[in-house]
N, C-alpha and C positions, 0 to 999 in steps of 0.2 A: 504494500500500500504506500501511494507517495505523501510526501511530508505537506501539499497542497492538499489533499484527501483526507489525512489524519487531519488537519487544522481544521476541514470543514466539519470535521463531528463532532471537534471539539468545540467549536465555534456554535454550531446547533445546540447545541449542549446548554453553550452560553448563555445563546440568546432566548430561549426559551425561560431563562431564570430571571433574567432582564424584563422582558416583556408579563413577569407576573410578578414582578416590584419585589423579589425577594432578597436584591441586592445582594449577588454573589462575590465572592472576592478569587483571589489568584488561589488559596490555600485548597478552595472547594474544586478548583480544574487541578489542584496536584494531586486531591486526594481521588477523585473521582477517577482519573486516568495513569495514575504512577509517574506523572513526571515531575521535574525537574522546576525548582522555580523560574529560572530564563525562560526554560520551554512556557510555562504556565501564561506567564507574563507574557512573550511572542505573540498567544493566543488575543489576546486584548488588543497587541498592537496590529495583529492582521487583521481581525475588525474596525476597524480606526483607520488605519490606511490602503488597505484592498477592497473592503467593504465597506467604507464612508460611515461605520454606525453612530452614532451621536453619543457616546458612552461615556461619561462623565462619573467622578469618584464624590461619595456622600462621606462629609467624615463624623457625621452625627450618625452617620448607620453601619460606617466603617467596611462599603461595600460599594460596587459600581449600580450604576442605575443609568437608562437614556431618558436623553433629555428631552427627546420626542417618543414619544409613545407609539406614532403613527408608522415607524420606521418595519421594516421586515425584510427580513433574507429571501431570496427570488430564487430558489433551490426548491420548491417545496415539489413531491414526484405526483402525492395527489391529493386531491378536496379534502377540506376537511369533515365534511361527511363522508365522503370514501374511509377518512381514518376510522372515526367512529365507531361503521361499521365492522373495520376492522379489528377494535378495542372489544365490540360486543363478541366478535367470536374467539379473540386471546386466551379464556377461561378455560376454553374445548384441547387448549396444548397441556395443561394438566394432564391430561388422560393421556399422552404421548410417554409410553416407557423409557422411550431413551432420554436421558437425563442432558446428556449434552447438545441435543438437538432442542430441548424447551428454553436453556442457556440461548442457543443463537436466535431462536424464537424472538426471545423477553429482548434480545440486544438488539435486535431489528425494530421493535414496536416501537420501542425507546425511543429510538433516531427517527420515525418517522413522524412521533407525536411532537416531539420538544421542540419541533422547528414552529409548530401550529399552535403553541401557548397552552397545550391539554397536560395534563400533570395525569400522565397515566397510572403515578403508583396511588393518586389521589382516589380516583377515579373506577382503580380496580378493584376499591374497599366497598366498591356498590354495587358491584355487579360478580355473581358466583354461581359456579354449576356444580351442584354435589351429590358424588354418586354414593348412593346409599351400599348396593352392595356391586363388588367388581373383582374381576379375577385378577391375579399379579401375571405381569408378562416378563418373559426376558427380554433385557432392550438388545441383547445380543443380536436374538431372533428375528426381533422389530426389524430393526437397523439391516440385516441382511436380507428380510423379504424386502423391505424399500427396495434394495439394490434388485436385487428379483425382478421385482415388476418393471424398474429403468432400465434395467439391458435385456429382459425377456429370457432368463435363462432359469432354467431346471430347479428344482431343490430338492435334495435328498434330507427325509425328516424322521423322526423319530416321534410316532403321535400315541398319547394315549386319550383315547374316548372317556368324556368325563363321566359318562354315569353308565358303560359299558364295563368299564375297568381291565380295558385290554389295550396292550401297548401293539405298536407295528411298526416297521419300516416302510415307508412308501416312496416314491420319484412321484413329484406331484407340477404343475406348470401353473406358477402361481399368476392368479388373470385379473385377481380386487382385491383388494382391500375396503373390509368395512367397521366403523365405529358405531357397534348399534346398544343402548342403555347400557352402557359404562363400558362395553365390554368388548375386543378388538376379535376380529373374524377375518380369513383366509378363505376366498373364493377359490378352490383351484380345480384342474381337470385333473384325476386322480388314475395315474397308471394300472395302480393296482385294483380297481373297481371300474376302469374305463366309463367314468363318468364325472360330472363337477361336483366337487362335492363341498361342505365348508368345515371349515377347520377351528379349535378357539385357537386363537394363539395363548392360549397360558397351558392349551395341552402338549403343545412342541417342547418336549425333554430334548432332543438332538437336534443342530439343521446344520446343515452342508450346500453351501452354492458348486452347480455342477456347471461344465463347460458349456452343457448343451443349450442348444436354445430353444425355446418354444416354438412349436410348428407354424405357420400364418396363420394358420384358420381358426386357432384359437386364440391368437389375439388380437383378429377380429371380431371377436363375439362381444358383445355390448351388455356385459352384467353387472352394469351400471343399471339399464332398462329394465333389466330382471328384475334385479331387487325391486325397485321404485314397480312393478307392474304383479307383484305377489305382493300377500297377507305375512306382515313377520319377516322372518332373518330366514325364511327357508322357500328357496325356487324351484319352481317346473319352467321346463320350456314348452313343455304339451301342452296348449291349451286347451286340450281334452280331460286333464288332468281338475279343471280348476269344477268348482260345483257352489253356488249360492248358498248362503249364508245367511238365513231369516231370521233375525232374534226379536221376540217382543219385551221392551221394556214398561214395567210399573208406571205410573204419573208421577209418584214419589219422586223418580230421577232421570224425567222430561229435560229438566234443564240443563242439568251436566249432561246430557246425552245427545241435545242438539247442541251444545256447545265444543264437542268433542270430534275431532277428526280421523276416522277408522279406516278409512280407504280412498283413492282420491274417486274412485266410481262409483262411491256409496249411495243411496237410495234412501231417504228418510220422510217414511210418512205419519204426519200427526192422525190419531182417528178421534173422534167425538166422545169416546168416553176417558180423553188424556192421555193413554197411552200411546207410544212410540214405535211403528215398523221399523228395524231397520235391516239392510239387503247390502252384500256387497259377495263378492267373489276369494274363494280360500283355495289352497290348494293342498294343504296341510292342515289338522285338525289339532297338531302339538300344541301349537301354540296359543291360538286364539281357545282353547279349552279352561286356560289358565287366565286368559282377557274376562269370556265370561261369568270364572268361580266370582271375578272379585266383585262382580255385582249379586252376590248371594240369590236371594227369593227376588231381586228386584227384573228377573229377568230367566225368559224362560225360548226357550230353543224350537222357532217351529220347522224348519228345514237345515241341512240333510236328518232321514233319521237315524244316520251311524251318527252322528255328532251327537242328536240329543240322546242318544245310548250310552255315548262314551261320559258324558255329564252322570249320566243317573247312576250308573257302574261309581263313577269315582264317588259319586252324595253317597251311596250305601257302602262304599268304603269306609266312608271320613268316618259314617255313622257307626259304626260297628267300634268304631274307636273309642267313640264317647259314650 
């Protein structure tokens, strides 16, 4: 990086502390970047004379402050509601296992807000995503399927099935990556089962990048559309496979229920005595079995009737319990 380019982050730095009157001094650019008081100092003076800034020293505040307000650095890369936007989704690199990678994250945000006068560490005491329950991943793993899906090559893994409890080796041709309720998923086409299948990453014990590369045609396939086009974290490509979905809801939880979004091709009809149709397309019964329990009696299953079997099976489980 050149000495012109270090000045300007540091400079960004600066002037973002200027422009919210907190009247920063030389000692906060030595501590903030490890350098050198000349170096610190330079910083000020390349503002002042490459930059023209109006930067003027308070000795009641014992810190620099401009003397026009109206003044600003002409670097900025975008809007400040692009940053924003940006700042609302920062929370979601939390969930990023690799630890080093949320480091160049948080270094990036930094330098895009502080030139825009947004006090991101301010700012991110307001806004928070917290996953109640989440698997731990290796960033090891992370970090090499990244690479995976960037050059399109092979990986040899070592998977155990979480509620199978069977370990395997498999060559798998990794095709997505997904972050679905806390928890990180491996779309891949699975050699040893000749088909896609999905993987957790917190069950990869082993992984190995292999030379090979992925065939075209499957990384052509669009399981991005997949996913967004099935019910849940689990795809068909059949669409012979998918079968409606009819559940009627109570009055009791009318509102949470038109206020809730289950499918983008959902169907939701109000009837005259309050309760709630609603209709959309599954293609797997896992999951949405477990969407249904949490509405208790407030909700009852009129189509397929393998679905509302597998419900009544699990109630006279539960019940046998209690």
């Amino acid at each position: 990086m050149g000495k012109k380019l270090n000045f300007r982050i540091y400079s960004t730095w600066f002037h973002g502390q200027l422009k919210r009157g907190r009247f920063p001094t030389v000692k906060q650019i030595e501590t903030k970047y490890e350098l050198s008081h000349r170096t610190a100092q330079r910083v000020i003076e390349y503002m002042r004379d490459d930059l023209e800034a109006p930067i003027e020293y308070s000795r009641k505040e014992k810190g620099y402050f401009y003397s026009d307000l109206s003044f600003d650095l002409h670097w900025p890369i975008f809007t400040e509601k692009e940053i924003m936007r940006l700042i609302i989704l920062e929370p979601l690199t939390q969930t990023i296992p690799d630890s080093r990678l949320k480091k160049e994250i948080k270094s990036f945000m930094e330098k895009l807000t502080i030139s825009n006068g947004i006090d991101l560490t301010e700012l991110k005491k307001r806004i928070s995503i917290k996953n109640v329950r989440y698997d731990k991943v290796d960033p090891k793993a992370f970090e090499m399927i990244i690479n995976a899906l960037n050059q399109n090559h092979k990986l040899n893994i070592l998977y155990e099935a979480k509620y199978k409890k069977e370990i395997t080796t498999r060559v798998v041709n990794p095709l997505h990556l997904l972050l679905y309720n806390g928890n990180w998923h491996l779309f891949a086409y699975c050699e040893n089962k000749h088909q896609i299948r999905n993987f957790a990453l917190s069950g990869i014990k082993q992984i190995e990048l292999l030379e090979d590369t992925i065939p075209q045609n499957l990384q052509e396939l669009e399981i991005g559309k997949l996913i967004e086009d099935n019910y849940g974290i689990f795809i068909h490509e059949n669409e012979a496979d998918r079968v409606n979905v009819i559940l009627k809801f109570s009055k009791e939880v009318t509102d949470i229920v038109k206020n809730q979004h289950w499918f983008p091709s959902q169907i939701l009809k109000e009837n005259k005595d309050g309760t709630i149709i609603l209709t959309f397309p599954v293609t797997d019964f896992r999951e949405i079995e477990g969407d249904i329990l949490k509405f208790g009696y407030h909700v009852e299953v009129l189509n397929p009737e393998k679905l509302r079997g597998r419900i009544k099976e699990t109630l006279e489980r539960m019940s046998r319990l209690y």
